[in-house]
C-alpha positions in Angstrom: 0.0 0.0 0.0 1.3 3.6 -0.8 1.0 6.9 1.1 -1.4 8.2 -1.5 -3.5 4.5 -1.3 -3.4 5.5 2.7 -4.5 8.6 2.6 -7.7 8.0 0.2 -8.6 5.0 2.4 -9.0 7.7 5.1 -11.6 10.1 3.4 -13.3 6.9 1.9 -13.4 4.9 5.7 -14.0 8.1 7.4 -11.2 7.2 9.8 -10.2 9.4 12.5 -8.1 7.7 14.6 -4.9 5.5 14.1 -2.5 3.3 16.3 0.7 3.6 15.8 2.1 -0.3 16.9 5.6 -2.3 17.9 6.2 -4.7 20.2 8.6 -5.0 23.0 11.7 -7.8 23.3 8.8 -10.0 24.9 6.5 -9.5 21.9 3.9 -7.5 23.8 1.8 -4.9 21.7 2.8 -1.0 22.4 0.8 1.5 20.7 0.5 5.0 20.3 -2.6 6.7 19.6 -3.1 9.7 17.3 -5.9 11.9 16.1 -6.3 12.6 12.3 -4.6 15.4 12.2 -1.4 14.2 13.1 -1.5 11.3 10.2 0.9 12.7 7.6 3.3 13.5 10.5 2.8 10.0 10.9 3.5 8.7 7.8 6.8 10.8 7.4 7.9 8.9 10.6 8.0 11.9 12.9 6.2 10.9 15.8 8.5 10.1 19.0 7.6 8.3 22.1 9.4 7.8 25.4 11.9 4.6 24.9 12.8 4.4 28.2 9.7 3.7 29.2 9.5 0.5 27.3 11.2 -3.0 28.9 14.2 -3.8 27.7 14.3 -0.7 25.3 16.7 2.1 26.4 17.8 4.2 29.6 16.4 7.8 30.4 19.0 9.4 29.0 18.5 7.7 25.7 14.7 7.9 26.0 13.4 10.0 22.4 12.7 7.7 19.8 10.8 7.6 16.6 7.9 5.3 15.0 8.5 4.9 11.4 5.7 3.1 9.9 5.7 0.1 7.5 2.6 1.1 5.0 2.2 -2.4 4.1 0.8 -2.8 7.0 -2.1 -0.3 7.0 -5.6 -2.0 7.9 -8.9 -0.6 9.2 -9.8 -2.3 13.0 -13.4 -3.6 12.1 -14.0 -3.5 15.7 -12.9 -0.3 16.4 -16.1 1.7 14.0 -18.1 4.1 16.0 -21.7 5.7 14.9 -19.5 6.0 11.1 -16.2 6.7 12.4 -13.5 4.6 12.1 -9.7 3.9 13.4 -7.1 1.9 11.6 -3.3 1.1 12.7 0.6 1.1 11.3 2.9 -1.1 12.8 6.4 0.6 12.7 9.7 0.2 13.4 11.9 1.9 16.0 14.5 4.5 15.3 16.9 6.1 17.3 16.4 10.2 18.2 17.9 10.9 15.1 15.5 9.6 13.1 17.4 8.1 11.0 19.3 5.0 12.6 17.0 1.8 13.2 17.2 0.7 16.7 18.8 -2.3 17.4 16.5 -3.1 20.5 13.6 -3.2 17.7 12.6 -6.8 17.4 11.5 -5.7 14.0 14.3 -4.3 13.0 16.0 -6.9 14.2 13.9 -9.5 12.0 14.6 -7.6 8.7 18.6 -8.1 9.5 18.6 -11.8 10.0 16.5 -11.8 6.7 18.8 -9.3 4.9 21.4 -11.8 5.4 19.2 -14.7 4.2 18.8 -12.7 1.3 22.5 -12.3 0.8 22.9 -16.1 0.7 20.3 -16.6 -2.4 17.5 -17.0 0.3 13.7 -15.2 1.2 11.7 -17.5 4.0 7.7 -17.8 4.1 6.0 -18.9 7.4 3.1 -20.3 8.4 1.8 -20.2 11.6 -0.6 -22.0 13.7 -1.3 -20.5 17.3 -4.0 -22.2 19.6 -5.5 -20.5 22.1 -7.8 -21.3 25.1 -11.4 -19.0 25.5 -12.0 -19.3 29.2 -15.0 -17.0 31.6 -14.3 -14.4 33.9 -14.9 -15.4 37.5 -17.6 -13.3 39.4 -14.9 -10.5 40.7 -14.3 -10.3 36.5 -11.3 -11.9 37.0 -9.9 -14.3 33.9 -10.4 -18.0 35.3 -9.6 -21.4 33.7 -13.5 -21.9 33.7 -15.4 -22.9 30.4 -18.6 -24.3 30.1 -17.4 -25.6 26.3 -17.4 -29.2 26.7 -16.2 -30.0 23.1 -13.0 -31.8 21.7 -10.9 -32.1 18.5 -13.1 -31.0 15.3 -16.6 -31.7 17.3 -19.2 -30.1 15.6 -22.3 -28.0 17.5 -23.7 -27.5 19.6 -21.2 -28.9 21.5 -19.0 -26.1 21.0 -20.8 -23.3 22.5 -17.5 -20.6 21.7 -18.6 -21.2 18.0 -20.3 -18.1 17.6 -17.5 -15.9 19.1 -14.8 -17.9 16.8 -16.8 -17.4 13.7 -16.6 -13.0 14.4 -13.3 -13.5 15.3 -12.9 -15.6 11.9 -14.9 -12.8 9.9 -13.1 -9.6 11.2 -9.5 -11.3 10.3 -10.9 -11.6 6.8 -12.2 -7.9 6.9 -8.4 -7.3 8.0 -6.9 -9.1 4.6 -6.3 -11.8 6.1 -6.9 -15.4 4.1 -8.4 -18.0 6.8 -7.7 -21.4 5.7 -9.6 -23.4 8.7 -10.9 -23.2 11.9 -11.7 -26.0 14.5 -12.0 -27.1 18.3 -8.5 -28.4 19.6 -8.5 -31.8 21.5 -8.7 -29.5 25.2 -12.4 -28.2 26.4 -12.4 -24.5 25.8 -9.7 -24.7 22.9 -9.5 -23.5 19.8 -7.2 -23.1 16.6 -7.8 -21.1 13.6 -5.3 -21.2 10.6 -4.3 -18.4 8.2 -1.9 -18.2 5.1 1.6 -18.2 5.0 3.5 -15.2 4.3 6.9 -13.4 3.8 8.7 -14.0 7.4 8.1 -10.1 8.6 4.5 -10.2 7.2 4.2 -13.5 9.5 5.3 -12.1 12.4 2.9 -8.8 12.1 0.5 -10.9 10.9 1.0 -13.3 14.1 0.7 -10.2 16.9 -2.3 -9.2 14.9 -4.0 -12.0 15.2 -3.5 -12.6 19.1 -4.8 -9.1 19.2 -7.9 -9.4 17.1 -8.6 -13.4 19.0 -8.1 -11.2 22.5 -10.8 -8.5 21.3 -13.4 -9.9 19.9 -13.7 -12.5 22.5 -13.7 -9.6 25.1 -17.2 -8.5 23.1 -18.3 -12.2 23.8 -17.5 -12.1 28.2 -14.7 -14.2 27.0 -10.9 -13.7 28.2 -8.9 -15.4 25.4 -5.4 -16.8 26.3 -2.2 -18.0 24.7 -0.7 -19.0 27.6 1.2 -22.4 26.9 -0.3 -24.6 29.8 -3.4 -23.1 31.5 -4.6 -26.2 33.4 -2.7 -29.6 34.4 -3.5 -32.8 32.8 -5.1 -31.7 29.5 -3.0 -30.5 26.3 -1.6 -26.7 26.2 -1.4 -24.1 23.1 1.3 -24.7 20.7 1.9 -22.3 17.7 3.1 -25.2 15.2 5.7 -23.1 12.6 6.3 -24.1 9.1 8.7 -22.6 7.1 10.1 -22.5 4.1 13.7 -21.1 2.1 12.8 -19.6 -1.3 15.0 -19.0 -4.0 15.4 -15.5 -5.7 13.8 -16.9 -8.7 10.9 -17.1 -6.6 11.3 -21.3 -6.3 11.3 -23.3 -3.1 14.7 -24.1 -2.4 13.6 -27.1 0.1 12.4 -29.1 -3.1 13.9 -31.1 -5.2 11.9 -34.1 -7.6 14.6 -36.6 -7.9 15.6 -35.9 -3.8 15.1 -38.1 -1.3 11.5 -37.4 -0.1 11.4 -35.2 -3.0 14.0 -32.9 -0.6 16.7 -31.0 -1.2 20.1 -30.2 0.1 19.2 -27.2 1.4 16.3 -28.5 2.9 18.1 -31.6 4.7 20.9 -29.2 6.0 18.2 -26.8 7.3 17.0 -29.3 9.4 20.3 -30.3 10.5 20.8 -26.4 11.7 17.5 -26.2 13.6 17.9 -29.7 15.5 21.4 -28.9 16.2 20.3 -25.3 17.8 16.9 -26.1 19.3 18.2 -26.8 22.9 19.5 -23.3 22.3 16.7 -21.7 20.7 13.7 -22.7 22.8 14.4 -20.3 25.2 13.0 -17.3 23.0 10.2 -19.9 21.2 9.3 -21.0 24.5 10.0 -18.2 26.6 8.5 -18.7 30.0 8.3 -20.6 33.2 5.1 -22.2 32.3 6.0 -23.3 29.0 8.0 -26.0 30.1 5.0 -27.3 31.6 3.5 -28.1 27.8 6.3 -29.4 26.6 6.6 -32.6 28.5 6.3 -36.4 27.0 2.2 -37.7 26.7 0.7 -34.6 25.6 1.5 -34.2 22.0 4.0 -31.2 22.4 7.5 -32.2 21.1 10.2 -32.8 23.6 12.6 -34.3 21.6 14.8 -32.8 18.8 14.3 -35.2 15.7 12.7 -35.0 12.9 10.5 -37.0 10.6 8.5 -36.9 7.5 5.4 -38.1 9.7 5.6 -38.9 13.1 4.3 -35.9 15.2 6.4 -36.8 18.3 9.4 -35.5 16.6 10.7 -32.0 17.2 10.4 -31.0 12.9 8.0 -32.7 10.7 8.2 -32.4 7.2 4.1 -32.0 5.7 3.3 -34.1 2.7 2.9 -31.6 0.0 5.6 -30.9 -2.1 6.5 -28.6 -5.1 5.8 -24.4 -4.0 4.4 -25.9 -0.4 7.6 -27.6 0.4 8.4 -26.9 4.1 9.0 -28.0 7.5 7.4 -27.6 10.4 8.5 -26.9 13.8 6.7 -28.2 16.5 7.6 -26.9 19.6 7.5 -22.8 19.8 4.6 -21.7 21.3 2.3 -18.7 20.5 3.5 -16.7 23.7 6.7 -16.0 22.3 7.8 -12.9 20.6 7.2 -13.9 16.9 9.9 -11.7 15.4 12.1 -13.3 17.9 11.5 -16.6 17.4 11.4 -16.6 13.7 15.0 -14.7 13.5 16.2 -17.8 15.9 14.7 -20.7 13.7 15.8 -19.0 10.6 19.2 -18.7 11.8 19.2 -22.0 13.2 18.5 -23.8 9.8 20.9 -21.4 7.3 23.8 -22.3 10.2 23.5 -25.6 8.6 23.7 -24.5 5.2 26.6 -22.6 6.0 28.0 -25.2 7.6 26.9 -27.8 5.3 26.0 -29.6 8.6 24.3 -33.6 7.5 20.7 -34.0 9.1 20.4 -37.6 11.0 17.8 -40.0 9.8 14.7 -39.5 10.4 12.8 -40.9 13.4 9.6 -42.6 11.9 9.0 -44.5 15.6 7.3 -42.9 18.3 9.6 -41.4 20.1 7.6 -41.1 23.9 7.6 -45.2 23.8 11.5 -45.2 23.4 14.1 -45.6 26.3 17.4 -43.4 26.9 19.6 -45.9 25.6 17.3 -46.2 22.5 17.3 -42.5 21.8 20.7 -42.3 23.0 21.4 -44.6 19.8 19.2 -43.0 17.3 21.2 -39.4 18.4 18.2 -37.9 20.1 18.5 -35.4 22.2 15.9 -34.0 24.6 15.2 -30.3 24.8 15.3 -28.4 28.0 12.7 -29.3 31.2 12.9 -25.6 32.3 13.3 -21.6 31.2 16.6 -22.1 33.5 18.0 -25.0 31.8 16.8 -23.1 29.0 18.7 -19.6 29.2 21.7 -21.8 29.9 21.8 -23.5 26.3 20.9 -19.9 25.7 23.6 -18.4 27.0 26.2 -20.9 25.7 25.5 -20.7 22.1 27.4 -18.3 20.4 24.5 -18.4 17.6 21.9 -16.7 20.5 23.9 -13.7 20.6 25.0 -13.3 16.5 21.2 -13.7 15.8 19.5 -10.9 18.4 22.2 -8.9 18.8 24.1 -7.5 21.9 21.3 -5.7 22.9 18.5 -7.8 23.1 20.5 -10.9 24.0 21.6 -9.2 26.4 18.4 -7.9 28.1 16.5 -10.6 26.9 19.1 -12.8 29.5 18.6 -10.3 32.0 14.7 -10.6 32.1 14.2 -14.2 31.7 17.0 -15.1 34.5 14.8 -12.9 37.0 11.6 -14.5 35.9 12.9 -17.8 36.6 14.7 -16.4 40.2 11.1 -15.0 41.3 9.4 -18.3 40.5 12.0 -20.2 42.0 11.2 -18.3 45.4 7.5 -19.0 45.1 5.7 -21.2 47.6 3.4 -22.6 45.4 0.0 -24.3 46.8 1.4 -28.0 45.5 4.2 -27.2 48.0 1.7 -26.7 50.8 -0.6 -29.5 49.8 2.3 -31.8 49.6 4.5 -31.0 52.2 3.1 -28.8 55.1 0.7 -31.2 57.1 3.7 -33.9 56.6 6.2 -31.9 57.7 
């Protein structure tokens, strides 16, 4: 979209109001808010904001800082029209207070880096994301609960699934927001839900991904519902996964994981790609799975990936390879899930898999048995290796790989480290009520 397509969408949508987005290093939403007449300051990236203000952004003597906005990204928020007046939002990217130099603490910025350099070796990468999400009722102090009173499972059909009608809006005002909606269905838990859009360009995935977790939060508020991507909401049923496929393509616009005559139709890139992301996963789950409760999905029996191998069908391994081939040639990687920071996550996977083309690293065989029946020393033998058990163990394989660092930058590893090594420290201290069930009337 162009200036000029922007600025006649305005006097045609009669929009008066516009959000001005980014996220933070932990992938939360910031936005600033600005009336109409401040739009074509806008759009020449003039607007500042306080940086210092922001987590993990700057100090307070580096605080000014611009918006520059992306006008790709221009969309009118269906929920947002009031008695005929609308509102509509940019995302942006950060700049320092000389407007001019691209912040490195950016996560967005730091996206279109790692893809730069993709680019330099022959390579553009298309995602497709699938992020679950639970839709739970507020208690009677309107408080967010783990209630539901949807009783439905994988793909039921109504009336068991009484969310239906709020999933269906939420389905409808993504495709008044451009974007293409593939499927929808119930997830195996009561009160869970997936709903599937088209791949994209890896920034476009990544905006369209915070999008998404901001329309799903909205339009479920209109319904009484508090919509949630936490990873494992309640014990003993399955968490939220956001499932990521990806793909390198070539220059020439073809897929550079296929190839006819290849084994499984794959290619050399494609095989050492998958070599890069099992050999860095123990490394990189700390930003795809980025908090304490995470690691309370991804344990064996609950059809979250705990083990890095891969396989062209068995959905206990870490990467599985989908059976289409040709343009929709593409891994997927099973364990992020959809409460990491997308821009994050997809610079660390991406990074991962061309550290195997550049190092023309040979993926293992693949693991067609399943892998939760199998014993250390069988694993052991097959060169499987288990991902972390916890955000501590985690940061560690985080810290220790030089990768983490030459992929996010000083900046952001560094208070990425920072952040996540307190989290863990102030959940570590916790007395949690298992503790006092278990221990305090034995004791």
């Amino acid at each position: 979209m162009t200036r000029d397509d922007i600025m006649k969408t305005i006097q045609e949508e009669n929009i008066h109001f516009f959000r001005l987005q980014f996220v933070d290093i932990f992938g939360f939403m910031k936005n600033v808010a600005i009336p109409r007449s401040q739009i074509e300051k806008a759009l020449d990236g003039k607007i500042m904001f306080d940086g210092s203000s922001i987590d993990g952004f700057v100090r307070i003597n580096e605080s000014d800082m611009y918006l520059k906005p992306d006008y790709s990204t221009f969309v009118v928020l269906p929920w947002r029209n009031k008695q005929g007046v609308a509102a509509a939002r940019l995302v942006c990217d950060v700049y320092k207070s000389d407007g001019v130099t691209p912040f490195e603490g950016c996560p967005r910025v730091n996206l279109q880096r790692v893809l730069a350099e993709a680019r330099d070796m022959g390579y553009t990468m298309n995602v497709g994301a699938e992020a679950e999400f639970f839709l739970f009722e507020y208690d009677e102090d309107g408080m967010p609960s783990t209630m539901t009173q949807d009783v439905a499972g994988y793909f039921s059909l109504d009336p068991e699934d009484k969310a239906n009608d709020c999933r269906r809006e939420i389905i409808e005002t993504l495709e008044m927001m451009n974007f293409e909606i593939e499927a929808s269905h119930h997830e195996v838990a009561e009160g869970q839900h997936e709903i599937n859009f088209k791949y994209a360009d890896a920034l476009g995935a990544a905006d369209n991904i915070v999008t998404f977790k901001w329309a799903v939060k909205s339009i479920a508020a209109k319904y009484g519902l508090h919509a949630t991507f936490m990873p494992k909401p309640i014990f003993g049923i399955n968490g939220s996964g956001m499932h990521t496929n990806q793909s390198l393509f070539n220059l020439d616009g073809t897929n550079a994981f296929f190839d006819e005559g290849g084994d499984l139709q794959l290619s050399s890139v494609a095989y050492k790609y998958i070599a890069g992301v099992l050999k860095n996963a123990r490394s990189f789950v700390a930003v795809t799975n980025p908090l304490v409760n995470s690691y309370k999905r991804l344990v064996p029996g609950y059809e979250a990936p705990v083990y890095a191998a891969w396989s062209a069908s068995n959905r206990s391994a870490l990467v599985r390879i989908p059976a289409a081939r040709g343009l929709s040639t593409r891994t997927e990687v099973r364990c992020p899930d959809p409460s990491t920071n997308p821009y994050l996550a997809l610079a660390m996977m991406l990074n991962a898999g061309l550290d195997g083309i550049k190092n023309d690293l040979t993926a293992p065989p693949p693991v067609d048995k399943d892998i939760f029946e199998m014993d250390g020393a069988t694993m052991a033998a097959e060169g499987i290796t288990v991902l972390p058990g916890s955000l501590s163990e985690a940061i560690d394989e985080f810290k220790a790989n030089p990768l983490s660092k030459e992929t996010l930058g000083e900046h952001i590893f560094t208070k990425y480290v920072e952040a996540k090594e307190a989290e863990w420290d102030e959940y570590r201290c916790v007395v949690t009520e298992w503790e006092l069930d278990k221990y305090l009337r034995v004791y």
